[in-house]
C-alpha positions as a Markdown table, in Angstrom:
| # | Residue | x | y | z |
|---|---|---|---|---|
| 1 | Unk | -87.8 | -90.5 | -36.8 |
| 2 | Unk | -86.0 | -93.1 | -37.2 |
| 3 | Unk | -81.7 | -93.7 | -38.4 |
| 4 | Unk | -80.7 | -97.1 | -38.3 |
| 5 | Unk | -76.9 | -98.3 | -38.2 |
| 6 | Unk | -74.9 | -101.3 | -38.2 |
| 7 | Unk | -71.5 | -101.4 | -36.7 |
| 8 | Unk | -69.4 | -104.4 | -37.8 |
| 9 | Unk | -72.5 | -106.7 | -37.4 |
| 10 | Unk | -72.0 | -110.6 | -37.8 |
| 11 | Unk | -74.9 | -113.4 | -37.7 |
| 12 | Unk | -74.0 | -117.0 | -38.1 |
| 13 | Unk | -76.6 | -120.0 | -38.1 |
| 14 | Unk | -74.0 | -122.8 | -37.0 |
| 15 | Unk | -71.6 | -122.8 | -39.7 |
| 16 | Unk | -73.2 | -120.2 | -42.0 |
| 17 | Unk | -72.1 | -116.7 | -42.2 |
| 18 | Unk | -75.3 | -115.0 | -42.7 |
| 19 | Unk | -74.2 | -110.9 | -41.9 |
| 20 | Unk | -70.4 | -110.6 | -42.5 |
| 21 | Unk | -69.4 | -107.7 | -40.6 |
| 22 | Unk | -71.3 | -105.3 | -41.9 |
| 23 | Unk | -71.3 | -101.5 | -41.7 |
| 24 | Unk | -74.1 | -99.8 | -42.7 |
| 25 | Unk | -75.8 | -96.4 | -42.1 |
| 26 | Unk | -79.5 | -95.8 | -43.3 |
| 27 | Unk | -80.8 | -92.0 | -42.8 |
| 28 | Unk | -83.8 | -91.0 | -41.7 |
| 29 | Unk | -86.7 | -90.7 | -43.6 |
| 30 | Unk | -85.0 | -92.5 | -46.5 |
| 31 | Unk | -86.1 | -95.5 | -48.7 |
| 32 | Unk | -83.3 | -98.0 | -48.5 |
| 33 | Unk | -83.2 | -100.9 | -50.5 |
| 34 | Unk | -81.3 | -103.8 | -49.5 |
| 35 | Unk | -80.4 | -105.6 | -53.0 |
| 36 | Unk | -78.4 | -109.0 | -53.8 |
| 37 | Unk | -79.3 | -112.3 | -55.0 |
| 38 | Unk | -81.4 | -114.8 | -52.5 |
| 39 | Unk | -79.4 | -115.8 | -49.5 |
| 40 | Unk | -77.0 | -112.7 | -49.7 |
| 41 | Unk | -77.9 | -111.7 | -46.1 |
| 42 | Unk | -80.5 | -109.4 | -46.7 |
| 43 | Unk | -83.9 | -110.6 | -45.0 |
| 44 | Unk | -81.4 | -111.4 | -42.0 |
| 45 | Unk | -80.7 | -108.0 | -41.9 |
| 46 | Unk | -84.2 | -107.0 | -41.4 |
| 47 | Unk | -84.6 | -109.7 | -38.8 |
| 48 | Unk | -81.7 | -108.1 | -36.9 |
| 49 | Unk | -83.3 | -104.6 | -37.4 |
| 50 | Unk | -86.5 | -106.0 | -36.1 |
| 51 | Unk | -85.0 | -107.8 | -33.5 |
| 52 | Unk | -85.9 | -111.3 | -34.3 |
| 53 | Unk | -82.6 | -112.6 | -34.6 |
| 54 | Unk | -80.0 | -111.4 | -32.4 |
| 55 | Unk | -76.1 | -110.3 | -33.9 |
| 56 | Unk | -73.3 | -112.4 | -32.6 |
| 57 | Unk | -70.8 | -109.3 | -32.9 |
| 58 | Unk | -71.7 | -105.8 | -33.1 |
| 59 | Unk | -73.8 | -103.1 | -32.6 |
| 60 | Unk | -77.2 | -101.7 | -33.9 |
| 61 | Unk | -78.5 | -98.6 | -33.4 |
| 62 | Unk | -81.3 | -97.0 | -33.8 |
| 63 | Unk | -81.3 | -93.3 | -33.8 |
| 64 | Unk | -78.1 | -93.4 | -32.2 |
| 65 | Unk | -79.6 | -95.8 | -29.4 |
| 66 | Unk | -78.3 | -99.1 | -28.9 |
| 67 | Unk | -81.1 | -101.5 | -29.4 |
| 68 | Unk | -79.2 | -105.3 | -29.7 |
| 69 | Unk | -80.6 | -106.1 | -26.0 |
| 70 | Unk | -83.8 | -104.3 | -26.7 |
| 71 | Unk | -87.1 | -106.4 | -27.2 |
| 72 | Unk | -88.8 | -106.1 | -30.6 |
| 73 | Unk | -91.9 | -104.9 | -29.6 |
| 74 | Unk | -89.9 | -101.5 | -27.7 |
| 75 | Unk | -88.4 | -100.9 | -30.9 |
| 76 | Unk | -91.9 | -99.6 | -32.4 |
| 77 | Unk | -90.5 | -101.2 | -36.3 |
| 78 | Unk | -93.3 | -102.7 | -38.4 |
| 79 | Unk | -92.6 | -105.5 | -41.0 |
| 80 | Unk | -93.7 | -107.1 | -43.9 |
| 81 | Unk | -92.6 | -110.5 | -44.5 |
| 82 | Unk | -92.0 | -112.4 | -47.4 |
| 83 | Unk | -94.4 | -115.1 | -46.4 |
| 84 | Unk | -97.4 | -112.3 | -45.5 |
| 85 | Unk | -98.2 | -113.9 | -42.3 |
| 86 | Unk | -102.0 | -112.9 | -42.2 |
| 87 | Unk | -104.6 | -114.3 | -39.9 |
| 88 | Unk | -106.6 | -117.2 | -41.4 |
| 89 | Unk | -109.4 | -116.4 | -39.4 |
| 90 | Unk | -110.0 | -113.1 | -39.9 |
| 91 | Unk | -111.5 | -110.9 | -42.6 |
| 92 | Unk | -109.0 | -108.2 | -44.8 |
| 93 | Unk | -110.8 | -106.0 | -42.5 |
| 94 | Unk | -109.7 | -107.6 | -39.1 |
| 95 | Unk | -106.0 | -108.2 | -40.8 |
| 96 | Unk | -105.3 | -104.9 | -41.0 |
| 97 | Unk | -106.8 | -103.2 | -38.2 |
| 98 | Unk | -104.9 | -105.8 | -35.7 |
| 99 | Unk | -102.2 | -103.6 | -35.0 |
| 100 | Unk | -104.3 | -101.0 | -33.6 |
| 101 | Unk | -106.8 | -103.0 | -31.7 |
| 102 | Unk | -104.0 | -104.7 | -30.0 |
| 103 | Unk | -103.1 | -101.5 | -29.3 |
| 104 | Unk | -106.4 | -100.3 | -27.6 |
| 105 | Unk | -106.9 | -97.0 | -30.0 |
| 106 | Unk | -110.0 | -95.0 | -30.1 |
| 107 | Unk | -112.8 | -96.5 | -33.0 |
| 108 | Unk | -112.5 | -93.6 | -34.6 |
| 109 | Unk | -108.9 | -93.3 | -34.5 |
| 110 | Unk | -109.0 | -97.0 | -36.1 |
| 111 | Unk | -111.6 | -96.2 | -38.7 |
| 112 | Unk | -110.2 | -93.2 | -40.3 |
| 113 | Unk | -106.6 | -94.7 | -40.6 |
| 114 | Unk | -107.8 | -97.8 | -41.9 |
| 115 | Unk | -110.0 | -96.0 | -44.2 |
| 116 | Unk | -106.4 | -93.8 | -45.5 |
| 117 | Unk | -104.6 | -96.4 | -45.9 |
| 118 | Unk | -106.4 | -99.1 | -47.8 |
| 119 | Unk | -107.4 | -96.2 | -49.6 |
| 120 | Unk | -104.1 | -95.8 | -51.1 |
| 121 | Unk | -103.5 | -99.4 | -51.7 |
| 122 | Unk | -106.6 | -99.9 | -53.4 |
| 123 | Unk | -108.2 | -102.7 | -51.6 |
| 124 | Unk | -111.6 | -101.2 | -49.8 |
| 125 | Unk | -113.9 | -103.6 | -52.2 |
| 126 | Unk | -111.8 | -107.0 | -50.5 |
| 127 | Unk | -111.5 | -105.9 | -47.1 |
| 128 | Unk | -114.8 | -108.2 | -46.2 |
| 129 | Unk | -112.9 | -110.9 | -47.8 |
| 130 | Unk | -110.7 | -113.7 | -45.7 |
| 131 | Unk | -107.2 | -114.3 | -46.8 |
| 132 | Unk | -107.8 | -117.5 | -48.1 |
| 133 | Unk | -110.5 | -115.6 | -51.2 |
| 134 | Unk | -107.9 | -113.5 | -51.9 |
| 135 | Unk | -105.2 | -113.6 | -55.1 |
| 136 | Unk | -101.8 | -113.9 | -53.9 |
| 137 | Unk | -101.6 | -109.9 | -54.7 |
| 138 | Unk | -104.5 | -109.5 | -52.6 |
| 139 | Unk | -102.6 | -110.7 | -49.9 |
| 140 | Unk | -99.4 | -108.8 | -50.3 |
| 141 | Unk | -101.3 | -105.4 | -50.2 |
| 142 | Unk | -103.3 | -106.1 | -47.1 |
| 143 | Unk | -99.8 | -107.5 | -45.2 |
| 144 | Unk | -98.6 | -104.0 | -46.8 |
| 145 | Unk | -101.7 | -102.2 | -45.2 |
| 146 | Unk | -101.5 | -103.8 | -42.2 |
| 147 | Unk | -97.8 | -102.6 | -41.6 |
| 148 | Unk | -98.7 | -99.4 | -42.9 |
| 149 | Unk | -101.5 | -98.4 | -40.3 |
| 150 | Unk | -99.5 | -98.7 | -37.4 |
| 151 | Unk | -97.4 | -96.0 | -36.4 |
| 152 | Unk | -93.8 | -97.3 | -36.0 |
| 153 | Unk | -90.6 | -95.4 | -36.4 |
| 154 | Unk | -89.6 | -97.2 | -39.5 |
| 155 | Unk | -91.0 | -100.2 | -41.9 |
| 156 | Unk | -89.8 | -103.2 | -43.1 |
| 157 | Unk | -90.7 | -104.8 | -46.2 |
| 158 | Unk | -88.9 | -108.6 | -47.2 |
| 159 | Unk | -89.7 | -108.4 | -50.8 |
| 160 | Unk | -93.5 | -107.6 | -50.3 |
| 161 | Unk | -94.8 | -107.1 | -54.5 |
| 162 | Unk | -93.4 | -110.3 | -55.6 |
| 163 | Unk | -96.7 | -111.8 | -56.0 |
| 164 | Unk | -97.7 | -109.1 | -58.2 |
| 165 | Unk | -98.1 | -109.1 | -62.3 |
| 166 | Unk | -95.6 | -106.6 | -63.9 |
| 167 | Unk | -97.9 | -104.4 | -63.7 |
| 168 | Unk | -99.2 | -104.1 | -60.9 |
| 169 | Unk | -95.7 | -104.8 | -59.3 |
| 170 | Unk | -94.8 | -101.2 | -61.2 |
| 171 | Unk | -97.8 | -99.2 | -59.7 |
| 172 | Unk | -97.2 | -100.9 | -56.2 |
| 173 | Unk | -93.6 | -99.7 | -55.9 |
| 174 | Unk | -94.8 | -96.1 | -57.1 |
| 175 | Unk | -97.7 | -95.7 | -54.4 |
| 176 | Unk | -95.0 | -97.5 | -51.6 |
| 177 | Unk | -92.6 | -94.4 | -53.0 |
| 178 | Unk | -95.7 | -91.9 | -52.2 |
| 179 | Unk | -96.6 | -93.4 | -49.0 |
| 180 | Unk | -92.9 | -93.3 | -47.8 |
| 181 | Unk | -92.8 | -89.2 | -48.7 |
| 182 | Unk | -96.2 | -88.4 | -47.6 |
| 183 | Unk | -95.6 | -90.4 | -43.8 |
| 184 | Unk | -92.0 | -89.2 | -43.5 |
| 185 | Unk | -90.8 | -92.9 | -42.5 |
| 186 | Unk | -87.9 | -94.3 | -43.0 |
| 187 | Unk | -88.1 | -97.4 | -45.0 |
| 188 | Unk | -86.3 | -100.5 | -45.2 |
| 189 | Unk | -86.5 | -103.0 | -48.4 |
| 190 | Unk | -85.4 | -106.0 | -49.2 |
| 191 | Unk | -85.7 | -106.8 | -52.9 |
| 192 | Unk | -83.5 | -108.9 | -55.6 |
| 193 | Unk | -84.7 | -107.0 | -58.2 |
| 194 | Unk | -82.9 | -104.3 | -59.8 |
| 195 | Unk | -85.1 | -102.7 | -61.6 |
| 196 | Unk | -86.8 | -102.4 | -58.5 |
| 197 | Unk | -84.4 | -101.0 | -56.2 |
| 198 | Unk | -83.4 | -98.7 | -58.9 |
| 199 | Unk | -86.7 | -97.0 | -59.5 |
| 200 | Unk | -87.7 | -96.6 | -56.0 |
| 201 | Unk | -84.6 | -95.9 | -53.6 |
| 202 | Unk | -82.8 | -93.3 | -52.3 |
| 203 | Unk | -79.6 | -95.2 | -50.9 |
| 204 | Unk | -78.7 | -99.0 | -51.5 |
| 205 | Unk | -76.5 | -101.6 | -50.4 |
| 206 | Unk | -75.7 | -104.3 | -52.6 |
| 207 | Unk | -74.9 | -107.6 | -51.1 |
| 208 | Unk | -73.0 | -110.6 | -51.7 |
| 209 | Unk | -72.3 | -113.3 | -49.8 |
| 210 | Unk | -73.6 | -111.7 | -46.1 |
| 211 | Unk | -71.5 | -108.7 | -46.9 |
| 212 | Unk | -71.9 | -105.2 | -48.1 |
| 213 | Unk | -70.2 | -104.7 | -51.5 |
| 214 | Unk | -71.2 | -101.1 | -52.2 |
| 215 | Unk | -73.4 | -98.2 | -50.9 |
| 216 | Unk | -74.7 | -95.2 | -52.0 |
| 217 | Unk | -77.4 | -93.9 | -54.1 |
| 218 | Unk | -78.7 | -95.5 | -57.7 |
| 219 | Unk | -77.1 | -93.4 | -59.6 |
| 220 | Unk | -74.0 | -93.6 | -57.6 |
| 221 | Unk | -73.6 | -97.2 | -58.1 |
| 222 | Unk | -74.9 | -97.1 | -62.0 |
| 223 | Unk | -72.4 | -94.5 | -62.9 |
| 224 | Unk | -69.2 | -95.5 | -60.6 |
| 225 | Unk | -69.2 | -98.9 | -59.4 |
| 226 | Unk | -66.5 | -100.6 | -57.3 |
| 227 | Unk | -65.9 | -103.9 | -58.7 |
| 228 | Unk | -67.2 | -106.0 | -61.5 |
| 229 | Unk | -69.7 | -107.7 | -59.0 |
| 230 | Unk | -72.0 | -104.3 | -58.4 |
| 231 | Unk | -71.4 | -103.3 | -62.7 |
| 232 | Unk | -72.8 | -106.7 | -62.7 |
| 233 | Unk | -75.7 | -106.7 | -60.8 |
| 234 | Unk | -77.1 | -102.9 | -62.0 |
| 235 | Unk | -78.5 | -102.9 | -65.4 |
| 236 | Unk | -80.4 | -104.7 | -67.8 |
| 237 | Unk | -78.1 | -105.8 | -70.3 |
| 238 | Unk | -75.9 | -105.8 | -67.9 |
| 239 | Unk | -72.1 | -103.8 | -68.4 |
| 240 | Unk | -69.9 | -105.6 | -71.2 |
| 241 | Unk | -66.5 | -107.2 | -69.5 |
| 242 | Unk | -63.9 | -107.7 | -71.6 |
| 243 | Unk | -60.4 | -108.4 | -71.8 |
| 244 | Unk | -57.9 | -105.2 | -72.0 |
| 245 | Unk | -56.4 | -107.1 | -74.9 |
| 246 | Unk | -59.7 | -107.2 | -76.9 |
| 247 | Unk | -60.7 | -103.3 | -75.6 |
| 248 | Unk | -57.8 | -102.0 | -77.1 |
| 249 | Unk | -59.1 | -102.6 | -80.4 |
| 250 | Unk | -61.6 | -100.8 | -79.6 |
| 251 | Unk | -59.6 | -97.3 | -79.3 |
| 252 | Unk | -59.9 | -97.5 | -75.7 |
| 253 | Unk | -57.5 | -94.5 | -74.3 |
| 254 | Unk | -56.3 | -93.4 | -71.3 |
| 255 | Unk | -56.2 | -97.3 | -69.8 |
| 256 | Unk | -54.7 | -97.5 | -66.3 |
| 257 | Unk | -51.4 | -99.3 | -66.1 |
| 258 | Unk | -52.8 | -102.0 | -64.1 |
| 259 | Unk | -56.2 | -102.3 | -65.9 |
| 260 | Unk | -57.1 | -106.5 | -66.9 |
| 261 | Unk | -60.7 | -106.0 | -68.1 |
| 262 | Unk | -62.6 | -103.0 | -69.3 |
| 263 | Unk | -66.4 | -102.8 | -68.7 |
| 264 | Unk | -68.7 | -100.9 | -70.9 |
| 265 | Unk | -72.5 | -99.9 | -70.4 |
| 266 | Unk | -74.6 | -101.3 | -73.5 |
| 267 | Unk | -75.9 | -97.8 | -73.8 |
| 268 | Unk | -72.0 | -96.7 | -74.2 |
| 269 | Unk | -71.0 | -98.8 | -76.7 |
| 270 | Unk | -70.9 | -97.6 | -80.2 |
| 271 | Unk | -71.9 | -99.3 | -83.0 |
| 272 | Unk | -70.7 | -98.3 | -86.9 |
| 273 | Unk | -68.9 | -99.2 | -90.0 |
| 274 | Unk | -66.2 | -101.9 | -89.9 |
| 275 | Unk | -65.4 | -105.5 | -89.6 |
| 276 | Unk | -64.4 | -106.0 | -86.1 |
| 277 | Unk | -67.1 | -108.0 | -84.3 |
| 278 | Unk | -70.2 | -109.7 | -86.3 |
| 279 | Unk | -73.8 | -109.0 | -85.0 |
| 280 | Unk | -75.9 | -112.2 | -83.5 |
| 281 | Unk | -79.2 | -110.9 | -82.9 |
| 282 | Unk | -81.2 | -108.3 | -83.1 |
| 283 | Unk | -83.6 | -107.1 | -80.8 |
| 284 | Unk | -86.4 | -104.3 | -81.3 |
| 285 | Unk | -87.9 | -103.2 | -78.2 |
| 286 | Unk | -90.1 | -100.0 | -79.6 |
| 287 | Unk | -88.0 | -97.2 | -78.7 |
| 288 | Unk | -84.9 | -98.6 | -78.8 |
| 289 | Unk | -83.2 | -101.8 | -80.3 |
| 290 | Unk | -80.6 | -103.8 | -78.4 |
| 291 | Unk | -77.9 | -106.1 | -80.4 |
| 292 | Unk | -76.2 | -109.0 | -79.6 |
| 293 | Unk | -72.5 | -109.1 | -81.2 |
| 294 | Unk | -69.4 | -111.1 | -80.7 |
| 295 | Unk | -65.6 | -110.0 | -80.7 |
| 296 | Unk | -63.3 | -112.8 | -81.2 |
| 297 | Unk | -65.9 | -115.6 | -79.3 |
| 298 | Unk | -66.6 | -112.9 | -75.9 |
| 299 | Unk | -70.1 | -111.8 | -76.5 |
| 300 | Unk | -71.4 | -108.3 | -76.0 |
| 301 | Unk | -74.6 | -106.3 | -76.0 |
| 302 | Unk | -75.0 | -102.9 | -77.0 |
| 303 | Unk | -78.5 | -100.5 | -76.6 |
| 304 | Unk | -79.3 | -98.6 | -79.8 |
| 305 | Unk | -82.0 | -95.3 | -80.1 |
| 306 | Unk | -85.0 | -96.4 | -82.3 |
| 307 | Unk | -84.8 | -99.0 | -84.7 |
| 308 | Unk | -80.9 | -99.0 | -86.5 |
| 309 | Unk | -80.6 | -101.2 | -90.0 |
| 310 | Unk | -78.3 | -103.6 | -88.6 |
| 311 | Unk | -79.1 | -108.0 | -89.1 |
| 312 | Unk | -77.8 | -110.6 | -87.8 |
| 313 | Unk | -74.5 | -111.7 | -89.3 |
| 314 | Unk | -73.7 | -108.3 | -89.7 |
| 315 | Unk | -70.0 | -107.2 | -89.1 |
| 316 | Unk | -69.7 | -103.9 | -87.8 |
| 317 | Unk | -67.3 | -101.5 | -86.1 |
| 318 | Unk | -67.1 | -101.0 | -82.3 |
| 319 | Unk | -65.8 | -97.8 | -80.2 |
| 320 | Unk | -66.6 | -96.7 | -76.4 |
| 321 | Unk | -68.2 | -93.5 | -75.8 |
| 322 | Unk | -65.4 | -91.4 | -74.2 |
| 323 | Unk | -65.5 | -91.0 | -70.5 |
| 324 | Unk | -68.0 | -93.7 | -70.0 |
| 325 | Unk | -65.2 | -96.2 | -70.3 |
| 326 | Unk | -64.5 | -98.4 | -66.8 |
| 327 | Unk | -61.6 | -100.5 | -65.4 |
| 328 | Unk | -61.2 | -103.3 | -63.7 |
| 329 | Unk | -57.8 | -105.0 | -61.7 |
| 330 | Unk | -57.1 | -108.6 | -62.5 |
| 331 | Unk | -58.8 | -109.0 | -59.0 |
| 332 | Unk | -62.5 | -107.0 | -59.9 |
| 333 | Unk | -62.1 | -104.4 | -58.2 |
| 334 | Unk | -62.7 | -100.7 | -59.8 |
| 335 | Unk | -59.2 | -98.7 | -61.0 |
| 336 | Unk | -59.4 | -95.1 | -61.9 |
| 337 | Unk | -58.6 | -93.9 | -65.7 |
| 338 | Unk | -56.1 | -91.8 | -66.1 |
């Protein structure tokens, strides 16, 4: 078992501000996602977790313990980093029972988790292979395996599918989702997708610039978010921002005295009869169709059901679906409606 907290944690690499004070709490047994942009502090989080690198103010804890002065290995964490890290020299096989003959287990002990684990990750038939026969997917799910065998109190994973096709990347993150439940581990993971963070995690903190912009769960951050920044980063199209000036046209009610922008979900804005912004592509995607439009030179997309009659060069009418309306101060930061 295995909570993990971050106290007001700074790292600095000369004059870079890797980890700006950052708070953060991470519950056991939960699949945490650590999402941003590259260089936003995340993979330096992990190191810190790990133990790697060591904070130059703060405290983190792990299960309530102080660990800062605490060597990596007596932390009992496994990771998966970015660059896999596999041995040259030694078969799939070899690679992924490491851990555990490091560790002097019992053969059978060794056989039978091996046998689990690259069982769910699908790579029995490569496991006589070297690292060097492998694809670059290959290699991500053996480094994934060879985490997975050990039996730490907590994983974690620097962006560990990136190698994969988009489809394979999907079915990764689902059996990484079942392999989290069925062990009852907590686990850590960096990734700069947000599709992928969205699909897989229970809590997330979204970064920016070594510091924590928001926390809570997907939905949380989809549905309230606390600044421009995080409506930005969550969602693909991502929200509309817009001047109040242009929303009002819009029959935007209820607007907060000190509103500057208003920021609409694709998916919330309406599209109908009228002349108020003119249509500049159109988009069918199967099951639904996404337009591109533009109000008075600031463009906007909007996410229709099935397949709407609308062309390009269209003008059309535009309204927000009530209560799914958001504002922003002149400074980004999330104001309540009224």
């Amino acid at each position: 078992m295995a909570s993990i907290s971050f106290r007001n944690v700074t790292k600095r690499y000369g004059d870079v501000v890797a980890v700006d004070d950052v708070t953060l709490d991470i519950r056991d047994n939960a699949f945490f996602c650590l999402f941003g942009p590259p260089l936003s502090g995340k993979s330096t989080i992990l190191k810190l977790i790990l133990g790697l690198e060591q904070p130059d103010a703060g405290e983190i804890l792990i299960d309530g313990r102080p660990v800062t002065h605490v060597s990596p290995a007596q932390r009992n964490v496994a990771m998966v980093f970015q660059n896999l890290a596999l041995f040259p020299h030694m078969t799939a096989l070899e690679n992924v029972r490491f851990p555990l003959v490091e560790r002097r287990m019992e053969p059978e002990h060794i056989r039978a988790r091996v046998a689990d684990v690259t069982e769910k990750l699908h790579i029995g038939h490569i496991l006589h292979k070297p690292p060097a026969q492998l694809s670059g997917g290959e290699r991500q799910r053996v480094a994934i395996a060879r985490a997975l065998v050990r039996d730490p109190v907590a994983y974690l994973m620097d962006d560990p599918i990136s190698a994969l096709d988009a489809r394979l990347r999907e079915e990764t993150r689902v059996e990484l989702r079942r392999i989290q439940r069925e062990m009852g581990k907590t686990l850590v993971y960096v990734t700069h997708d947000q599709e992928e963070a969205m699909s897989v995690a229970d809590g997330m903190a979204v970064f920016e610039n070594g510091r924590v912009r928001q926390t809570g769960t997907p939905e949380d951050l989809y549905r309230r978010p606390n600044s421009t920044y995080v409506a930005g980063m969550l969602g693909a199209p991502a929200m509309n921002v817009l001047p109040m000036e242009l929303a009002v046209r819009m029959q935007v009610a209820d607007a907060p005295d000190r509103a500057a922008n208003l920021g609409v979900r694709p998916e919330n804005l309406r599209v109908g009869l009228g002349e108020l912004a003119e249509i500049t592509e159109v988009e069918p995607l199967g099951g639904f169709t996404t337009l591109g439009l533009s109000l008075e030179g600031t463009d906007l997309r909007a996410t229709l059901r099935g397949q709407p009659k609308f062309t390009a060069g269209q003008k059309v009418g535009l309204t927000v679906d009530p209560g799914r309306a958001h504002f922003f101060d002149a400074g980004g930061a999330a104001i309540a409606a009224h």
